[in-house]
N, C-alpha and C positions, 0 to 999 in steps of 0.2 A: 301778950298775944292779941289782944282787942283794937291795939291801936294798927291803924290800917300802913302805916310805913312797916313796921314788923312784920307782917304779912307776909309784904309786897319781897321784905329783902329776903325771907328765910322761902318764898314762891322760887323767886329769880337765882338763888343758891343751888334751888333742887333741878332747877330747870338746868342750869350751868353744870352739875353734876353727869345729867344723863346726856346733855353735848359732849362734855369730857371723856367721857365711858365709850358714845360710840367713835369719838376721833383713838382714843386707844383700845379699843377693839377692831377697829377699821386697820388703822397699823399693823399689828400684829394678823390679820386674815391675813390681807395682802403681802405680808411678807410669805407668811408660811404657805400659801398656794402651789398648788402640781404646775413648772410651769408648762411641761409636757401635757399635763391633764386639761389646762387652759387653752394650750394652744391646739387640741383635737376637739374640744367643743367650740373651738372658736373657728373650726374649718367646719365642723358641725351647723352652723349659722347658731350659734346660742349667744343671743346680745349680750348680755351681765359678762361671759368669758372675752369677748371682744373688745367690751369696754377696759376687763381688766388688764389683758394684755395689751390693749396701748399705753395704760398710764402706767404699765410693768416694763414698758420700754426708756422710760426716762424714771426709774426711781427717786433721782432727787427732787426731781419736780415732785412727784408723789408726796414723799416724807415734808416736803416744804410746805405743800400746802394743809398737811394733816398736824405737824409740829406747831405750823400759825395756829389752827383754830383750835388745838389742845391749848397751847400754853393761854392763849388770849382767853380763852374759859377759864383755867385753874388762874389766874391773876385777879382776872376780875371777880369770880366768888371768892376769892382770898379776902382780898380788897372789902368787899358788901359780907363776907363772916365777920371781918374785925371792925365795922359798924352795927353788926347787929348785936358781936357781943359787946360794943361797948354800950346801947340801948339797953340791953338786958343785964350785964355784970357792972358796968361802970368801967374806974379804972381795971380793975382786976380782970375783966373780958379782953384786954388785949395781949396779957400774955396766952388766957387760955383758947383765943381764938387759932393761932399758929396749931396747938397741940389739938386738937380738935379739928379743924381743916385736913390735918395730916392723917391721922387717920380713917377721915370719911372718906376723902380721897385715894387714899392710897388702897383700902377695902372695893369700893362702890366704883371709881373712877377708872383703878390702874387693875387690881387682878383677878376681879368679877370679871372684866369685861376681858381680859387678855385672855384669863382663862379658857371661858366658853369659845372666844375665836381662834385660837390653838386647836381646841377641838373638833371647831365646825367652820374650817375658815372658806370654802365656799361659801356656807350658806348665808356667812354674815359679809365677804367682799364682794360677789358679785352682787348683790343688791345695793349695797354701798358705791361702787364704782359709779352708779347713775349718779348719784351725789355730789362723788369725790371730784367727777368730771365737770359737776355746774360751777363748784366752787371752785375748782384750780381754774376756769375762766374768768367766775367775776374775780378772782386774789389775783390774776396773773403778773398784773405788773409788779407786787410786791413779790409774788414768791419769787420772780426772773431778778430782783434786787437781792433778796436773800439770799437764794441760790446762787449768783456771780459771786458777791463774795465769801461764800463758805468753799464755792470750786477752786476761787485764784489761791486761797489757804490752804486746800488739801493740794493741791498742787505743786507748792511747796516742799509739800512731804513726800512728791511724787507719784501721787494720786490721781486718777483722773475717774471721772464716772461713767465714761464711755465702759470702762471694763467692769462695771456691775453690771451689765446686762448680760454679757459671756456667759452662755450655757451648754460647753461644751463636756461631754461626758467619756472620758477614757476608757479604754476598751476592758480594764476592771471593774470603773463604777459600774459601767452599762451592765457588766456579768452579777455584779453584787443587786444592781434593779433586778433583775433576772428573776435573780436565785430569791432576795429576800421580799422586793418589794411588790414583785407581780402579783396580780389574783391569779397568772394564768398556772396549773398546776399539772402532778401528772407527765404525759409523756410529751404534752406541746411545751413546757418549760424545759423537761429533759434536751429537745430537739434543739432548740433554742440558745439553751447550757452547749451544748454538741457544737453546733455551729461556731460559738464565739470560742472553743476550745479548740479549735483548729487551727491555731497559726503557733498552739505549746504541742504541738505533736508531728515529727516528722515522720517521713514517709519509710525508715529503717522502724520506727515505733512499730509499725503494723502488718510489714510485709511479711509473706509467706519466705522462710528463710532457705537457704540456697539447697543445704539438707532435704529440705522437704515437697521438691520442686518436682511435679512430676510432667517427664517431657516424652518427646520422641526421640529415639537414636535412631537417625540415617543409616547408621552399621547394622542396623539388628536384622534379622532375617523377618520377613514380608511378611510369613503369614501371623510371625508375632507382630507386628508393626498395628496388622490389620485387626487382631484381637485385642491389644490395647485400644485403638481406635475405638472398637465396638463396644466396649465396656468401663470405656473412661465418664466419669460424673462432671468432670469443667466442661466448659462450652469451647474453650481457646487451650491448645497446646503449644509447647514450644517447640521445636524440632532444632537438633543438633545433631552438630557432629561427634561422638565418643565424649564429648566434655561438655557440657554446661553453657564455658565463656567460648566455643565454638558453636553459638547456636546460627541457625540457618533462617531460621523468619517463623510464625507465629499460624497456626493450624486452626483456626475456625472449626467447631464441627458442623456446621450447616455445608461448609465447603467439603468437609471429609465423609458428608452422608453423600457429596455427589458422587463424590469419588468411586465410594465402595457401591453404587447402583452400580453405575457404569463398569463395575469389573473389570477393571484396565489395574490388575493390582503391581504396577509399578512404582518405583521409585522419583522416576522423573514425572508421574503423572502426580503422584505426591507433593513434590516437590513445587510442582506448578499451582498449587489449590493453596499458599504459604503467603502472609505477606511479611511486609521487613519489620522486623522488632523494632520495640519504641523504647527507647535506653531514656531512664531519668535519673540522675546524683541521688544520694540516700540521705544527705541531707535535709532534702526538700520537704518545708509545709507542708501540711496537708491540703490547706488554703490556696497555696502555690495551686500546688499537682491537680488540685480540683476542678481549676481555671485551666492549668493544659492538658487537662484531658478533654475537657470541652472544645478547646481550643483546634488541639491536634486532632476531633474525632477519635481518640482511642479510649479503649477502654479497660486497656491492662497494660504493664509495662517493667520493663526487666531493670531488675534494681541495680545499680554499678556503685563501687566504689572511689575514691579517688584514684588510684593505680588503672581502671577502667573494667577490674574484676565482678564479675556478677555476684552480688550477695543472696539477692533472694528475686521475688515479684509481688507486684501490688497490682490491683483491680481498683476500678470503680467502685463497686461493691465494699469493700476493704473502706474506702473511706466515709461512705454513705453509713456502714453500719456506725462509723462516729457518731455520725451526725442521730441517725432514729433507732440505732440501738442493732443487735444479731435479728437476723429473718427467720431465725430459728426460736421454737417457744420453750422446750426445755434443754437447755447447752449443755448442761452434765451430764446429763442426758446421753446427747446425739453427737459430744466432743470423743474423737476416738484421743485424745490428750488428756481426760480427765476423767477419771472412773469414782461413779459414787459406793461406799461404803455402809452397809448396817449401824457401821456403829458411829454415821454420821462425817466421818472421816474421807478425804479422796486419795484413790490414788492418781498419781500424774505421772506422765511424762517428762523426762529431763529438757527437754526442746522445747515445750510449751513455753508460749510467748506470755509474761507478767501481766500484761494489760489484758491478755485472753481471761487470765485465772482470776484478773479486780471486776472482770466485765461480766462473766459469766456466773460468780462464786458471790458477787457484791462484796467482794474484800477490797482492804487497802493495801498492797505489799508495797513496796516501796517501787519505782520505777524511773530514778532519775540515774540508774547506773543501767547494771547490765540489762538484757532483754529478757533472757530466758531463764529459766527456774531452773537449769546446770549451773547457770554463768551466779545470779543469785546468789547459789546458795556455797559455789565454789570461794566467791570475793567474799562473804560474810567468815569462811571458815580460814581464808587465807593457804588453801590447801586440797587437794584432791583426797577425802573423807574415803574411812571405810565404812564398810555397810553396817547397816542396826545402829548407827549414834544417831542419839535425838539431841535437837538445839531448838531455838525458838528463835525466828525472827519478827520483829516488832508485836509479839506478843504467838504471832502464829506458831504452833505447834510443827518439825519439823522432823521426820525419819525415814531417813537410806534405806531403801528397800533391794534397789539391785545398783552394782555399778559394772560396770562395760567398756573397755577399750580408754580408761582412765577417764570415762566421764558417768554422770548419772542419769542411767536409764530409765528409777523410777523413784520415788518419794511418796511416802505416805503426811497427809496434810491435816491438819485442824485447826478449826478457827480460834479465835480466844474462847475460854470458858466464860458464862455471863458471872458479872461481877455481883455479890451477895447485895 
């Protein structure tokens, strides 16, 4: 160790190790970087993100210039280890040089420093980027030599590097960032989740069904017309004739508060306060219907089937609560569809709509078949049930409580027991 070349070569080793260390620490930041998270500090003006996002624009350049000055390190302390062990071992330092090299390296060089930049690869590439930037200028003519022919050979394979820069995100990745990688938590991720979950949910998912529709009959005598009016809770009626799919045009009540001031309690004054229904297919998005109800100004609309039959109605509201959840704070509550139970249990109505009872209850029943908790629980048994049998579906607790005109009126519900 006295003699000053020994020194100098076991100095210039160590020095070459912690080159080594930061070109493969440098690699791995840089690979692993947010490139989302870099490119909003880099609209943010944060220099270290801007530099990394240009030299994240051309990765091969990148890896080119970081591979040159990795391997040129580990070559060269290769190289000055198997002269120093043969100063200090003789012949016998040149086999145990390799095996010694490999391990210092491979410890110190490759997974010390990979590691920590895995972990903390902002903090170790964006400082690096200043670097990585001086020397892929003075390398450039070499790495643009290396890199021509490592592209014309991947090329071959049908390769090209232009498509390493692609960062495009499917509309499940985007929901899986969402859901798993956001910090953002709570009901702004709910909302969020809502939104991108709008184009698996059609507008038959949610509307109020045809059963349940409650309108105006033009036949009915005036002064019941006028007592409905006065004690209806929607804002918009529909007005027909004797039937449903004869509806007449769509009752506003700010229009039917004029009406009944003025006491003109007629039919044709009625009928004049009405504008024309807005028919939408039951296929339709939500996403869709969202965009034409904007579009058309409306903000409810009569739901049809392919034959042009009215099935049900959908609101704004209707699709909004998709998106930020019921305006309502306890649903079991204030659902005249779902009655809570002592002993923890609901009872329901046979009409209630499945995604009502997974939205309000926080259950999962299943929802890619029928809509409603008759239809449900009719397809599961293959048969119209008598009353008092209990069955479970996908764990949920199921019992006939009343049935009615061959359908079920009402079911008693429970969730799964918790598991021991």
């Amino acid at each position: 160790m006295d003699d000053p070349s020994t020194g100098a070569l076991l100095g210039s080793i160590i020095l070459l190790v912690i080159v080594s260390a930061y070109f493969s620490g440098s690699e791995t930041a840089m690979m692993a970087l947010n490139r989302y998270r870099i490119k909003h500090l880099s609209k943010e003006g944060h220099g270290g993100a801007r530099r990394a996002e240009k030299l994240l624009e051309r990765p091969d350049r990148l890896l080119g210039v970081i591979l040159i000055g990795n391997n040129l390190a580990n070559f060269t302390a290769a190289s000055l280890a198997t002269v120093l062990a043969l100063n200090l071992l003789g012949e016998a330092g040149v086999a145990a040089a390799p095996v010694i090299c490999t391990i210092v390296f491979l410890v110190f060089a490759e997974v010390a420093p990979k590691t920590i930049a895995a972990v903390y690869p902002e903090k170790i590439a964006l400082p690096s980027s200043y670097l990585l930037k001086i020397l892929l200028w003075i390398s450039y003519p070499f790495v643009w030599l290396v890199n021509g022919i490592a592209n014309n050979l991947l090329k071959l394979f049908g390769v090209r590097h232009e498509e390493a820069g692609e960062d495009h995100l499917s509309l499940e990745e985007l929901r899986t960032v969402v859901h798993e990688g956001s910090q953002v938590a709570g009901k702004h991720q709910d909302m969020m989740l809502g939104v991108l979950d709008l184009g698996k949910v059609t507008v038959d998912d949610i509307m109020v069904p045809r059963t349940e529709i409650m309108g105006i009959d033009i036949e009915d005598d005036m002064d019941e017309i006028v007592a409905q009016i006065r004690s209806v809770q929607h804002t918009r009626l529909p007005v027909f004739k004797e039937d449903i799919d004869r509806i007449i045009g769509m009752l506003h009540v700010r229009n039917a508060a004029r009406f009944l001031i003025d006491g003109n309690y007629t039919k044709a004054a009625l009928l004049q306060e009405t504008t024309e229904p807005y028919f939408v297919p039951e296929s339709t998005p939500l996403e869709t219907q969202l965009i034409n109800f904007q579009g058309e100004k409306e903000r409810i609309a009569m739901v049809v089937d392919e034959y042009g039959d009215i099935q049900g109605i959908v609101t704004l509201e209707d699709i909004l609560e998709e998106i930020v959840g019921d305006f309502t704070t306890d649903l079991a509550a204030t659902s005249v569809d779902i009655h809570p139970q002592e002993d923890g249990s609901y009872l329901v109505d046979g009409g209630a709509q499945i995604r009502l009872l997974n939205r309000t209850l926080g259950w999962e029943l299943p929802i890619d078949g029928p809509k409603t908790l008759n239809g449900l629980i009719t397809e599961h048994l293959e048969t119209i049930p008598d009353a008092n049998i209990c069955f479970t579906i996908e764990n949920y607790r199921f019992e006939i409580v009343q049935i009615h005109d061959n359908m079920i009126r009402t079911a008693k519900l429970s969730e799964p027991p918790e598991p021991f």
